[in-house]
C-alpha positions as CSV (number, residue, x, y, z in Angstrom):
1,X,0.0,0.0,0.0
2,X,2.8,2.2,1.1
3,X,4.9,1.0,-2.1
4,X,1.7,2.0,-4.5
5,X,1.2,5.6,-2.7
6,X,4.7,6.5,-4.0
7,X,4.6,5.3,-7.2
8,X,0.7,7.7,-7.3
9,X,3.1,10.4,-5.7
10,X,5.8,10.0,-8.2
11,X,3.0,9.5,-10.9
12,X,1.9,13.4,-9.8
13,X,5.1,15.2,-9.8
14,X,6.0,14.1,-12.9
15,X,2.8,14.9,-14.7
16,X,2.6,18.4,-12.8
17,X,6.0,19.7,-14.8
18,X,4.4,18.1,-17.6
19,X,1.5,20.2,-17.7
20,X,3.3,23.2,-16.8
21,X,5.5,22.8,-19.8
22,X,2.7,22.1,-22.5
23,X,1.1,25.5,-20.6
24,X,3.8,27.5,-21.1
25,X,4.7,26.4,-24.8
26,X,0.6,26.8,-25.5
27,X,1.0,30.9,-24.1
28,X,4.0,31.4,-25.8
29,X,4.0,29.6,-29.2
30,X,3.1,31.6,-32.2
31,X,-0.8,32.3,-32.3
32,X,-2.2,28.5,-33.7
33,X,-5.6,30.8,-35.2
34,X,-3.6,32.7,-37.6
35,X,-4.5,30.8,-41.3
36,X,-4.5,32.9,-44.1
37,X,-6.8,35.3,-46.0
38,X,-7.1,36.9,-50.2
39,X,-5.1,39.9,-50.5
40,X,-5.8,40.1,-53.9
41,X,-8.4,40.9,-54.9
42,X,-8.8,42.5,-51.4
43,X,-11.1,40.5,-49.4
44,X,-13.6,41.9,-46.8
45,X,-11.2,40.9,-43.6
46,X,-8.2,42.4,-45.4
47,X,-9.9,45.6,-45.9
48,X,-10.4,46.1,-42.3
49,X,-7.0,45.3,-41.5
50,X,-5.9,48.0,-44.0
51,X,-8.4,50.5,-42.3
52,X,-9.9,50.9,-45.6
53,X,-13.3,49.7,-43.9
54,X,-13.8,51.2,-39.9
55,X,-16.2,49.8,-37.4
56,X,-15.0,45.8,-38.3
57,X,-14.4,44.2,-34.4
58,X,-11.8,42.1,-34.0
59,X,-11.1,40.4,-37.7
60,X,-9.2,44.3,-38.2
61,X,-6.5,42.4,-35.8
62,X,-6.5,38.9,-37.5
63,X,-8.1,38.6,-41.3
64,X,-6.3,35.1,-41.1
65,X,-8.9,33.9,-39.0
66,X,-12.0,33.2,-40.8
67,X,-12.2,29.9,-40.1
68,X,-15.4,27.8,-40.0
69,X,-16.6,23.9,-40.7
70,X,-15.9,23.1,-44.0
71,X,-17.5,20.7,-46.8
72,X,-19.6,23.6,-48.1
73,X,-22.2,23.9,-49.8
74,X,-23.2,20.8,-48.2
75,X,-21.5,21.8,-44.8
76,X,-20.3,24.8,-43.9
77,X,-21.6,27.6,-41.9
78,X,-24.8,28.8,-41.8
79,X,-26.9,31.0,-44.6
80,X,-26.4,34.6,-43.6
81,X,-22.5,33.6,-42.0
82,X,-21.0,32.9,-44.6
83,X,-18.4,36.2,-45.0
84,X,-17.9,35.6,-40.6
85,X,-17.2,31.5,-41.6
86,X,-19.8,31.5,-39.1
87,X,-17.5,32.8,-36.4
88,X,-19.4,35.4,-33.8
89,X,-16.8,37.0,-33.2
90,X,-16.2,38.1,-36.9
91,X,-20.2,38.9,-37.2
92,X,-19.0,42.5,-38.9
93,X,-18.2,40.9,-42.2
94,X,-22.0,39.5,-42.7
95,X,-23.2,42.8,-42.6
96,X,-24.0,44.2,-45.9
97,X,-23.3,47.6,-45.0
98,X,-26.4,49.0,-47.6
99,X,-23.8,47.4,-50.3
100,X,-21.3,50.0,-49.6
101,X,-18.3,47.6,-48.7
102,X,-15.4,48.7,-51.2
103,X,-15.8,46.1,-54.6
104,X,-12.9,46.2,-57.3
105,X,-13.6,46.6,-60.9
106,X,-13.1,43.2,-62.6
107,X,-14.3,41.8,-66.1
108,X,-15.7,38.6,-67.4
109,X,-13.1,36.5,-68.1
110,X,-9.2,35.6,-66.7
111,X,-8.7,36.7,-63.2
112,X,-6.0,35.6,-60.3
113,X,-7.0,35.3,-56.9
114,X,-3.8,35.3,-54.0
115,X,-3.9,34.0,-50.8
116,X,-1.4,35.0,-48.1
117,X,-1.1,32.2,-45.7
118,X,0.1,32.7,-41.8
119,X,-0.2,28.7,-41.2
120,X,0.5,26.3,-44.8
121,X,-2.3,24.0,-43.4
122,X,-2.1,20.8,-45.4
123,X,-4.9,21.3,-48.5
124,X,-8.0,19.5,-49.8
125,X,-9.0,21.9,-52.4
126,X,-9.7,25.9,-53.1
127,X,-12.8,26.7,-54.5
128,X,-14.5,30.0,-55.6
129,X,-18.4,30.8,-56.0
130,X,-20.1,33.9,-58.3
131,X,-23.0,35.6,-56.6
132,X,-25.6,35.0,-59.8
133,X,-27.9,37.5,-61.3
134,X,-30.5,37.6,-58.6
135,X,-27.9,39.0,-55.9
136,X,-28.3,41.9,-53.6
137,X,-25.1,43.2,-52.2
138,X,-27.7,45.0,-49.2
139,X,-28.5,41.7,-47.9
140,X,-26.4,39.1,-46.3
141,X,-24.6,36.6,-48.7
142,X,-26.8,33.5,-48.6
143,X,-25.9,29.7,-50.6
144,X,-29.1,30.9,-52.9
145,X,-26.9,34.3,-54.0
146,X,-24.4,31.9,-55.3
147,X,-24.2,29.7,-58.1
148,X,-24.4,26.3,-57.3
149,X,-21.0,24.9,-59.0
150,X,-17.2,27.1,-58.3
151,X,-15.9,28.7,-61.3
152,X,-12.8,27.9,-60.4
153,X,-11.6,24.9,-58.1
154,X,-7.9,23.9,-57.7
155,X,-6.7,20.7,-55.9
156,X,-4.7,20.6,-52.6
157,X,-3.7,16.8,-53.3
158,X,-3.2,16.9,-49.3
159,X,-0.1,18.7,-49.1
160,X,1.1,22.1,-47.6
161,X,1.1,24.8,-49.8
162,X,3.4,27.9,-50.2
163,X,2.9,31.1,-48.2
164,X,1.9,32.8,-50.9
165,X,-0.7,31.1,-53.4
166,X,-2.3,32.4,-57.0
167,X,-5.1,30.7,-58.6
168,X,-6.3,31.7,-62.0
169,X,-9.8,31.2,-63.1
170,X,-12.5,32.7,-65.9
171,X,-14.8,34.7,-64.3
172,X,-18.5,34.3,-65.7
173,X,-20.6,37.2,-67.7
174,X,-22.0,39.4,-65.0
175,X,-22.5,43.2,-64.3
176,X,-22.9,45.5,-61.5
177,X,-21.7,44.8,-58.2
178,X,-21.5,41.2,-56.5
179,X,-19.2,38.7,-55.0
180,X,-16.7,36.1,-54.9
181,X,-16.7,33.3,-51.8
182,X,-13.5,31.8,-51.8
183,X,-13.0,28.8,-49.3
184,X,-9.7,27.1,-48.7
185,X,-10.7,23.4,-47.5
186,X,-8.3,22.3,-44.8
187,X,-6.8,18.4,-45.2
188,X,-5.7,18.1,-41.5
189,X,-8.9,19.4,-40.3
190,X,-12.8,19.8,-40.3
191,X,-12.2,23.1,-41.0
192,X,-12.2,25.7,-44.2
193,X,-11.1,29.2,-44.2
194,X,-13.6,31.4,-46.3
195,X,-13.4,35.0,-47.8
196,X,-15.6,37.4,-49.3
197,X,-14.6,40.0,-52.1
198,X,-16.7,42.4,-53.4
199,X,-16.3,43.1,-57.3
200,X,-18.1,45.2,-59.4
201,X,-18.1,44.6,-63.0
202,X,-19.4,47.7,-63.9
């Protein structure tokens, strides 16, 4: 009894450092949220970042953390959460704003999309979505703004990409103002990253 009390003892003190290491690396190891966002075309987060777009909570200190559950359309977050990943805390980038977030002139036709990536997650696939012709850039981006299929989807064959990524896809006949949702599905996790850029094709 005496012999198996020591060994409980022993047992303790040596889990006790344990956890006081694994505490310490978890507070001081770089930030395990920060992901990656577009920069170009500039996505919602990254214009609150830049201070281009005031009033945006907390994504202004880390656009590299829309992050949400992935397998959209089927999965994914929830209609009307879609710009936040369905992240609370980054509720500012549903809001519509009456349309007035910044959009970037853009054509039908070849267009690159960058990503600059804070953690090379290991990659299932990148896929980007067209609002259609019934959109309405004062109401909150919804799956029935966006047509069904991506215009542009690029294979992660499950391994880590480069900090810095360009895709190059055909953008569809559209005109006025509406919107690209990009999501980066994640290989290692659940999880996608998502990103909403305004464009206005004049």
């Amino acid at each position: 009894m005496h012999r198996s009390r020591q060994l409980a003892r022993a047992g303790t003190l040596v889990s006790i450092p344990a956890m006081v290491l694994a505490l310490t690396v978890w507070l001081f190891a770089p930030a395990a949220y920060a992901h990656g966002y577009t920069n170009s075309p500039t996505s919602r987060a990254k214009f609150c970042q830049q201070g281009a777009v005031t009033n945006c909570g907390d994504i202004q200190w880390e656009p590299q953390s829309v992050e949400g559950p992935g397998d959209y359309p089927a999965g994914g977050p929830a209609d009307g959460t879609l710009c936040s990943g369905g992240n609370a805390r980054f509720g500012e980038l549903d809001d519509p704003r009456d349309g007035s977030w910044p959009a970037q002139p853009v054509s039908s036709g070849a267009q690159s999309f960058s990503w600059h990536l804070t953690a090379r997650h290991v990659t299932e696939s990148w896929r980007y979505y067209i609002t259609n012709d019934g959109y309405d850039p004062t109401q909150p981006l919804t799956r029935a703004d966006l047509d069904p299929q991506p215009f542009l989807e690029v294979p992660g064959n499950f391994e880590q990409p480069p900090a810095d990524v360009t895709h190059t896809g055909t953008l569809p006949d559209r005109s006025g103002r509406h919107l690209v949702f990009a999501v980066w599905e994640i290989g290692d996790t659940p999880n996608a990253f998502y990103a909403c850029i305004d464009v206005d094709f004049g």
